[in-house]
C-alpha positions in Angstrom: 74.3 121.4 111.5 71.5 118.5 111.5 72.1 118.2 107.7 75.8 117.9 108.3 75.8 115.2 111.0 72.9 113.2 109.1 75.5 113.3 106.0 78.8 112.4 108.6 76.5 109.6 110.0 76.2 108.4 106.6 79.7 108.1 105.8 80.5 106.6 108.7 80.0 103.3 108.1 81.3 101.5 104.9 79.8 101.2 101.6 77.6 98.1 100.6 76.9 98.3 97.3 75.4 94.8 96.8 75.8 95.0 93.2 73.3 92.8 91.4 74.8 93.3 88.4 77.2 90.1 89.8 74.4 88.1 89.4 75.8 88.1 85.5 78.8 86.5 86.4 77.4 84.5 89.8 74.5 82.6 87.7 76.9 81.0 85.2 78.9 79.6 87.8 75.4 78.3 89.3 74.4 76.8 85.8 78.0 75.0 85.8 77.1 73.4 89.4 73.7 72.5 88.4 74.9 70.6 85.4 77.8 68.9 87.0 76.0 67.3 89.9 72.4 67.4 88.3 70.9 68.4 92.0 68.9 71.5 93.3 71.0 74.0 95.1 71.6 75.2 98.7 73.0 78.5 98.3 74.7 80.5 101.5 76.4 83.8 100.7 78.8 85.1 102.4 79.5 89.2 102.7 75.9 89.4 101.6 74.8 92.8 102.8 71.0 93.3 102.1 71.3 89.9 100.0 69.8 90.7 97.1 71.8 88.2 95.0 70.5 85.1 97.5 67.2 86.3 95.1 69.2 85.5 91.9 67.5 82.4 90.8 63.9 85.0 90.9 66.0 87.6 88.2 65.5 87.5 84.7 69.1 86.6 83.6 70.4 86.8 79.7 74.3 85.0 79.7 75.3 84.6 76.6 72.0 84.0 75.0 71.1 81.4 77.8 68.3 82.4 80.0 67.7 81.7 83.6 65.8 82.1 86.2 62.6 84.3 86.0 61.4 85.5 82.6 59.1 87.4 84.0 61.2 89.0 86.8 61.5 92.8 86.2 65.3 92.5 87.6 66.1 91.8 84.4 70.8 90.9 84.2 72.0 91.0 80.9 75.8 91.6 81.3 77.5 91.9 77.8 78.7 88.5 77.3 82.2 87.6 75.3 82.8 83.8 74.9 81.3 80.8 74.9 77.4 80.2 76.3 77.1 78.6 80.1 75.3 75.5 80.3 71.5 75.7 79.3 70.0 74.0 82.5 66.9 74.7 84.7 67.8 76.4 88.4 66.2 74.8 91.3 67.0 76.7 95.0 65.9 74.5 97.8 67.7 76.7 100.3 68.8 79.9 100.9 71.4 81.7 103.8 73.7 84.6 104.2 75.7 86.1 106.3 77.2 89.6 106.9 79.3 91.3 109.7 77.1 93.9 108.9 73.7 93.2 107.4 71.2 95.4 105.7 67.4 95.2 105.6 65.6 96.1 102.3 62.6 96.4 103.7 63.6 100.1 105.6 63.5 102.7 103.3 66.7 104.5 104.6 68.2 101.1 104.1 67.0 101.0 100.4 68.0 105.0 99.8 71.4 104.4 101.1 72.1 101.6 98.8 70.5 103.4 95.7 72.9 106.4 97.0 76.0 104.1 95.7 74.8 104.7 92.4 76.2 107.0 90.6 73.8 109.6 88.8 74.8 108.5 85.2 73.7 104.9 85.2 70.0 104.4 84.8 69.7 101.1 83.7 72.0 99.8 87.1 69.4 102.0 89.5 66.4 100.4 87.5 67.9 96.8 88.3 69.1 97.7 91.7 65.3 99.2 92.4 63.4 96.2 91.1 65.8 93.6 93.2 65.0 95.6 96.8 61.3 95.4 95.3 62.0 91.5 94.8 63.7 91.5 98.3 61.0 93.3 100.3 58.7 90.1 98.7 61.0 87.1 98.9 62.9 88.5 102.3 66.4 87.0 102.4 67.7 85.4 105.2 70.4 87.4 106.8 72.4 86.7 109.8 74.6 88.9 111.7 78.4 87.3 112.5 81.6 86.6 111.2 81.5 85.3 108.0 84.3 82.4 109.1 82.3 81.8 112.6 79.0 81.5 110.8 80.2 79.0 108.1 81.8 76.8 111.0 79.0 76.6 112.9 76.1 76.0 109.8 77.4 74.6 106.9 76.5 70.9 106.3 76.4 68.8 103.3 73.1 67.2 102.4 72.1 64.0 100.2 70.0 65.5 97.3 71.6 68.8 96.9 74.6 70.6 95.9 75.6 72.6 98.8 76.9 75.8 97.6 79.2 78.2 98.9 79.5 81.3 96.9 80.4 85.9 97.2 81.9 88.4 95.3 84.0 91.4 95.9 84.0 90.6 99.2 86.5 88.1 100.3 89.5 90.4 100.1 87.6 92.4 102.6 87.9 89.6 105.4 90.7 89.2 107.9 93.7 86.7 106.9 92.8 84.8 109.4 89.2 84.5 108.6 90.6 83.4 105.0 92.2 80.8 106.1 89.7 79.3 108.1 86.8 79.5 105.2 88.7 77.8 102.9 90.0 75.4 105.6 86.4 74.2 106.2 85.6 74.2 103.2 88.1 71.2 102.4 87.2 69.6 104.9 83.8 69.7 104.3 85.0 69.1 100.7 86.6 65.7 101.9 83.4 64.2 102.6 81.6 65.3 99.8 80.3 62.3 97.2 78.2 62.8 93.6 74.7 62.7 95.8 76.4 65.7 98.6 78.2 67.8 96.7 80.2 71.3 98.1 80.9 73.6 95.5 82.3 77.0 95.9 81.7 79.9 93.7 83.5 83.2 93.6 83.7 86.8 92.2 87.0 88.3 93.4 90.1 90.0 92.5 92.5 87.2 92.9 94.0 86.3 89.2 97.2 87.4 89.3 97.4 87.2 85.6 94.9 89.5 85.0 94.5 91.5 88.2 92.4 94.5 86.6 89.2 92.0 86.6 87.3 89.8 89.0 88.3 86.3 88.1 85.0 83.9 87.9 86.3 80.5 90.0 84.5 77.5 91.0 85.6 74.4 93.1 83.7 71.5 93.0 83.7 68.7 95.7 81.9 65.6 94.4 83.9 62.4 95.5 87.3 62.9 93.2 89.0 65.7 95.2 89.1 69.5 94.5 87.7 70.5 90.7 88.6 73.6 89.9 88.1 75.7 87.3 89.0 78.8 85.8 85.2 80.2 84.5 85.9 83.5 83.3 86.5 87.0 83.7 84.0 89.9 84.7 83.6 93.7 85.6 83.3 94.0 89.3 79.5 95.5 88.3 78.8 92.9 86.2 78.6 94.7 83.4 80.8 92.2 80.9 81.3 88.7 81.7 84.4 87.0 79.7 83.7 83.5 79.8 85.8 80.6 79.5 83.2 78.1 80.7 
């Protein structure tokens, strides 16, 4: 009976995967931002669970050939790339924020053993990287805040001279209330509106939206820089992370 209500206590709340595999399609999009506006980022996730992707810039990432971030990280992301290589430019993260209806600490071992439980048995490699980034996490806490995604972006998102403020999730948005949606990508016009080449806005997205092709995660990115809404098409990926199809 203790054993069967630990296990119903389990299921009971949703799963949180935090896949960081994404990072494989998430870092592109960040080399694209950094080589468009030329300017450190601000990065605020939202649907971030434990956050282990805000710690993206510290993983040893292989796109394409192109490396970024930490060589010597031992969360090493090397999705199988098809296409074209991103942009080979240096990463600098000035700032870092996320948010979660429901946020998950790293640093409490049932936390961490619940996440590794979303792993199915067969994939080594995925437990490995998914191990080293709660390691990572536990060192270079994230920081998490409890609320609704749309309330939290409201109330703290600001542009700032000397960075490119960026906005980005995946496999998550689909997940949040219409409403909720609509006010996200409300603000983020508007923010959008008063961005300029020194306070940029750019948001960056994993999420099955292409209607085109909607068996994959579509790679999108809107840049706000002074000339209206940029966007762009990047790519294609597996919701893991495990391929990335890049269009660039």
């Amino acid at each position: 009976p203790a054993a069967d209500a630990a296990v119903a206590a389990f299921l009971d709340s949703p799963p949180q995967t935090n896949e960081v595999g994404r990072a494989g399609a998430l870092m592109p999009g960040l080399l694209v931002v950094a080589a468009a506006t030329g300017l450190p980022l601000a990065l605020n996730e939202l649907g971030a669970s434990a956050g282990l992707n805000l710690n993206m810039d510290r993983f040893a990432c292989d796109l394409g050939g192109v490396r970024a971030g930490d060589a010597a990280s031992a969360v090493i992301v090397r999705p199988h790339w098809q296409g074209p290589p991103p942009p080979a430019v240096p990463i600098r993260v000035v700032a870092r924020a996320g948010v979660d209806i429901a946020p998950l600490d790293a640093a409490d071992p049932d936390v961490a053993e619940r996440l590794l439980a979303f792993i199915w048995a067969e994939q080594p490699e995925r437990l490995a990287r998914t191990q080293a980034a709660i390691a990572l996490a536990r060192q270079w806490p994230p920081p998490l805040t409890r609320d609704d995604a749309a309330d939290w972006l409201e109330r703290t998102l600001a542009l700032a001279d000397g960075r490119a403020t960026t906005v980005y999730h995946s496999i998550a948005f689909q997940y949040f209330p219409a409403p909720a949606q609509d006010r996200i990508r409300a603000h983020l016009a508007r923010l959008g509106a008063a961005a300029t080449p020194a306070r940029p806005l750019a948001w960056l997205r994993l999420e099955m939206d292409d209607p085109a092709n909607p068996a994959l995660p579509a790679i999108r990115l809107t840049l706000w820089r002074g000339q209206g809404a940029e966007e762009q098409l990047l790519g294609h990926a597996h919701a893991h992370g495990t391929f990335v199809q890049w269009a660039g």
